[in-house]
Steps between C-alpha positions, in 0.01 A plus 500: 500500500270273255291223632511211295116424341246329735282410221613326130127582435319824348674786325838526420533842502380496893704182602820550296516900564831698563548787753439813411854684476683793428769407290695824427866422351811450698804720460836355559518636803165361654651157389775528704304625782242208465759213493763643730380675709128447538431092564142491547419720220737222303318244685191611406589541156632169419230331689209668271708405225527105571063567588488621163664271334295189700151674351675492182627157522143341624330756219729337166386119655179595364617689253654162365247300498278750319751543207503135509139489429498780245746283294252185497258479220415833264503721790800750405358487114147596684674790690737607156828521655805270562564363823833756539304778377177430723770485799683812439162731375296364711665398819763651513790229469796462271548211234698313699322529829208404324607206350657351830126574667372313206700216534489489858126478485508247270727284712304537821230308318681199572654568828233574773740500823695770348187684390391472846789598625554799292143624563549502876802674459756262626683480196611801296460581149895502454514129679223367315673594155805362591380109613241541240645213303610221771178566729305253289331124608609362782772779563299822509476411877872479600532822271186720610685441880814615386354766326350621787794511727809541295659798323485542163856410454481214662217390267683590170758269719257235522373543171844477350554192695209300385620556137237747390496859372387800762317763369711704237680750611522859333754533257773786533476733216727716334439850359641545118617814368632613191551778270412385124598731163211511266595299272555228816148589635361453159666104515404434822160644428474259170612176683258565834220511259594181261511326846155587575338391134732206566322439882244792539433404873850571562555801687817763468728307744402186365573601147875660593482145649470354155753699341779412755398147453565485097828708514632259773342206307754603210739593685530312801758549772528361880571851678301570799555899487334717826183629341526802778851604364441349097188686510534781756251585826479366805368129550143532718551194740532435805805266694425163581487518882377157620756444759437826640097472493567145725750699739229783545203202542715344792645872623130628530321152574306590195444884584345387855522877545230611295160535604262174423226576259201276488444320183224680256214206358431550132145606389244247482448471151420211300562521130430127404155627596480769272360426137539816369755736355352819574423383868892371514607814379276685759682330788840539371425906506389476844799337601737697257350838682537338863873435380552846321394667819836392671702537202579899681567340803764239416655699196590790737616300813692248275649832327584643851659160634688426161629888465650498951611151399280383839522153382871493589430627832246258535733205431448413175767504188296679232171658369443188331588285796227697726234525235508126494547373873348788657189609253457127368482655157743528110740779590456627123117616557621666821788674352347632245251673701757642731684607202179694402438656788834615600473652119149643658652671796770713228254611288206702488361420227465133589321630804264631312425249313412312783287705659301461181460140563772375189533144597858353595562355128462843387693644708766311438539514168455890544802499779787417267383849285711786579290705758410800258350252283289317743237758543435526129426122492272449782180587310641252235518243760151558623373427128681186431522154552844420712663302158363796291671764750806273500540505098448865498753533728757261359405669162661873596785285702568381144524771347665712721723208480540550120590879550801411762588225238510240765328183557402441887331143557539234871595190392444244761829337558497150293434746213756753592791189484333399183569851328829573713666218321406566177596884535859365609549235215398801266758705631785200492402456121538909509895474645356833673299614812190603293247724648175301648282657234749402227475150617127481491418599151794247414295241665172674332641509185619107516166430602325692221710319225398214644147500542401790218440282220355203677168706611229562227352779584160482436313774301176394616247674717497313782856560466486890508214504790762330740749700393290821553378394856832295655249424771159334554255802488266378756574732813691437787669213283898491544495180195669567137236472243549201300174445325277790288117510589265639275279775677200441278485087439569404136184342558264779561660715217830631629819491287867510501569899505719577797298657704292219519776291639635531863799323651447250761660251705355117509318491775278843447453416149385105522391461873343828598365641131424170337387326793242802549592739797688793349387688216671828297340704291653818263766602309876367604736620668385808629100484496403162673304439771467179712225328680524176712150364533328793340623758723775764463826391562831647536711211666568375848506768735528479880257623713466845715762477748 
């Protein structure tokens, strides 16, 4: 088994190191075999799974508190990337994750006993997030203790009590399908893109978002239709089971049964010491690659205890459930990792792929492909940037989308209600049960007669470059270009042709270009080329795993 580090000083390749494993994929029947009829193989597979995910846990404390510093001052303008995009090119974390590290870092600023607490591992990164905002003043105290000895339900519980919001929970989403004529593709095509020169930051779901909102703001109606059965799919949720987490808590006297793991100290790193953004962005490697190098360990054991269902046997009332009491960490991150390597195990290709060292956001995004078109992609995904391999990707979706006729997008669920109701008022007004397609280009169209007239569509060349581009040019950047740079300055002789104009979001264009780090030079779109600082640049790209 792993020893917990004896020293928070010197590499963290050496002190934060994995075993060395073979991790070959399980069938179904070694599954059953491992969890039935084989308990210290299970035992020894869960265990290494709650190690991993303590290295982990004490790895994204310092994680925090570097992305923390990165946001502070002109650092991210000095490095050329957006705090998401740093996080998921660089280190490997989603959006999301990234901006609850961020904020977390941010907040331990002002709350040293929970700092301290987290860093010696007494409190979890789950627990921490969820008394993040009572532990404050004279309370962070009475709610660092609790956090180190209750459950996580019965801190939601306490936070709930005390009149304060936990940390947000995922929201169930809902996938929509529907089969569109041309003619209704061709509306629903039109209104999608008014919506965006209406709010170009606006993404798909957001915009269907829109148009649900200004048929129902015409024609408003108080029915609360199921968005599962208005909409069709299956709802991705999961039952609210507090009663039966407390009867398992008290039933197991809080899993007594499984084996005691020693609490993993973060790294010894002080940020607030570091000046520089090169130097921070050094450290966060080191620590991204330390966490990486479990990333194998905890996808596959998470994928084998989610896939035998082991957390039932172990007494607990859901992935979700064990993820957070057990692992101390979001069940989403978790999930999706099992998801990916249970995906790994079925397919060859994927295997591949990871053999050849494709990081985990790759090969996720490459797991939902069918698996004859996985292989074809991996040298694709070597090339690019994670949001570049993601756009390619949702590019073909699109239109192999187009050539079905059909129009497949998740909606989280607030949005899925939104459009669910208007799609039933339309088909009231109708008198007739009018195919979901049908129903969106009558919302489309309502929205296009709306809205057409009321946007001037500018002929100028700004106006064209953005339209060109969609997104900021600068790589790695996921951000919707809203502003037109010239290439060659005005000022040193360049003028307004087109390809003298790229696309660019805000903060590329006026904090990393004007205020002197990033430069591009060449013909747009297709023949630029990028320096930060005077040296080559292609965008923020991890390290050699």
């Amino acid at each position: 088994m792993v020893e917990r580090p004896t020293s928070r000083a010197g590499s963290f390749a050496a002190t934060y190191a994995p075993p060395r494993l073979a991790l070959d994929p399980f069938t179904p029947g070694e599954l059953y075999e491992l969890f039935r009829g084989g308990e210290l193989d299970a035992d020894q597979c869960e265990g290494l799974l709650a190690w991993a995910a303590r290295y982990q846990g004490a790895l994204e404390v310092s994680i925090a508190e570097g992305l923390d510093a990165l946001r502070r001052g002109d650092r991210l303008a000095q490095l050329a990337s957006h705090l998401d995009d740093y996080a998921r090119e660089v280190l490997g974390l989603r959006k999301r994750a990234a901006q609850a590290l961020a904020r977390l870092g941010r907040e331990l600023r002002t709350r040293p006993l929970l700092r301290e607490a987290m860093r010696a591992g007494r409190v979890r990164l789950r627990a921490a997030q969820t008394i993040l905002g009572v532990a404050v003043g004279e309370a962070e105290a009475a709610w660092v203790e609790r956090a180190e000895h209750l459950t996580v339900r019965q801190l939601e519980a306490a936070v709930r009590r005390a009149g304060a919001a936990g940390e947000e929970e995922d929201e169930p989403w809902l996938p929509l399908g529907a089969q569109l004529r041309p003619d209704e593709r061709e509306a629903v095509d039109e209104a999608l893109a008014l919506a965006g020169e209406l709010a170009p930051e606006l993404g798909r779901v957001e915009r269907l978002e829109v148009l649900a909102q200004e048929y129902l703001g015409e024609h408003p109606t108080d029915v609360e239709p199921d968005p599962a059965r208005t909409l069709g799919g299956a709802l991705r949720t999961e039952p609210a089971d507090a009663a039966r987490r407390a009867a398992l808590e008290d039933e197991t006297e809080r899993w007594a049964a499984l084996r005691r793991l020693a609490e993993v100290p973060a790294p010894d790193v002080r940020f607030s010491e570091i000046d520089s953004a090169q130097e921070i962005d050094r450290v966060l490697r080191q620590l991204a690659r330390a966490r990486s190098a479990w990333d194998d360990i905890l996808g596959y054991c998470a994928a084998a205890i989610r896939k035998g269902k082991a957390y039932q046997l172990l007494g607990f009332t859901s992935f979700k459930h064990y993820c957070e009491e057990r692992l101390g960490l979001a069940s989403r991150a978790v999930e999706q990792r099992a998801r990916t390597e249970e995906r790994r195990w079925l397919s060859p290709a994927l295997q591949d792929a990871h053999r050849q060292g494709l990081p985990f956001e790759k090969l996720r995004l490459l797991s939902r492909l069918p698996e004859p078109e996985i292989a074809r992609w991996i040298p694709r995904a070597q090339a690019l940037t994670c949001v570049a391999l993601r756009r390619e990707l949702e590019g073909e979706a699109e239109r192999q989308m187009r050539a079905r006729r059909s129009l497949a997008v998740p909606l989280p669920l607030r949005i899925a209600a939104l459009l669910a109701a208007a799609v039933q008022v339309v088909r009231e007004r109708a008198g007739a049960q009018l195919g979901l397609g049908a129903c969106l280009a009558t919302i489309a169209r309502h929205f296009i007669a709306t809205w057409r007239g009321s946007v001037k569509r500018s002929r100028s060349r700004s106006r064209k470059v953005r339209d060109r581009d969609g997104w900021c040019q600068v790589p790695g950047c996921s951000h919707r270009a809203t502003q037109a740079h010239h290439v060659l300055f005005r000022s040193h002789g360049g003028g307004d042709e087109l390809d003298n104009q790229v696309g660019l979001c805000a903060f590329h264009h006026l904090r990393c270009i004007h205020g002197g780090y990033l430069r591009v030079v060449g013909r747009a779109p297709d023949e630029l080329r990028w320096f930060l600082k005077g040296q080559p640049w292609s965008g923020p790209r991890s390290s050699e795993r």
